[in-house]
C-alpha positions, 0 to 999 in steps of 0.5 A: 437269857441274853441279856443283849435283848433287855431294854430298861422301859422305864425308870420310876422313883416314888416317895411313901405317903399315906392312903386310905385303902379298905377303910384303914390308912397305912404308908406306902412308896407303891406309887412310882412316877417315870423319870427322864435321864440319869439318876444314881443308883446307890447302895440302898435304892435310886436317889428319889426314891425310898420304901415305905416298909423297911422290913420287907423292901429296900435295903442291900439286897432290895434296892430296885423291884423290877417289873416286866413290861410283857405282863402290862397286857395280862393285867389290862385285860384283867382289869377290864382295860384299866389304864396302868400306867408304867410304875404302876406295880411299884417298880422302879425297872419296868423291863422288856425281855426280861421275863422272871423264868430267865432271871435266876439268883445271882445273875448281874446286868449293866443298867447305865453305869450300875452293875446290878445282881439279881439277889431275891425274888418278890411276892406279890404286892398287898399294895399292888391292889390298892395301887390299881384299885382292886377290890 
């Protein structure tokens, strides 16, 4: 991986709230809007932003998700060429050239003037698919 051939694409914050979503209603921080210049990136996540769900986001060594950019093809084009908009995954990096198979534990990269560390792998998102309306 050259790490010269990142660029950040996005840099997106969100706020929980509740949704309704299969007839239940539940809170979720998956909703993620783009942001213009510079914000801190603290300890446990970006000012602005903050997760919904305490035991499985956020945290030390979850305080960013990033998403790459190059998969926003596969899933229009899964999603019958629904719009998805940047954030839509719940990330707050939406990357390109940084694809998940050149990312190994451990790894750091310079974003603005934050040092970060590759630290965990995600799972897919349950909220994902309330996100952008799979059913």
């Amino acid at each position: 991986m050259d790490p010269r051939m990142m660029k950040l694409v996005s840099l997106n914050v969100g706020l929980p709230r509740e949704v309704t979503w299969r007839g239940k209603t539940t809170t979720t921080a998956i909703y993620k809007q783009p942001v213009e210049g510079r914000i801190a990136l603290r300890k446990l996540n970006l000012d602005g932003d903050r997760q919904a769900d305490l035991t499985v986001h956020g945290g030390e060594y979850k305080a960013v998700y990033c998403y790459a950019f190059e998969h926003s093809a596969y899933w229009t084009s899964e999603l019958s060429g629904q719009e998805l908009p940047v954030g839509v995954f719940g990330e707050n990096f939406t990357t390109n050239g940084l694809l998940e198979d050149s990312v190994h534990l451990g790894d750091q990269f310079s974003v603005g003037s934050a040092e970060v560390f590759a630290k965990q792998t995600s799972p897919p998102l349950l909220q994902t698919c309330c996100a952008i309306s799979i059913r």
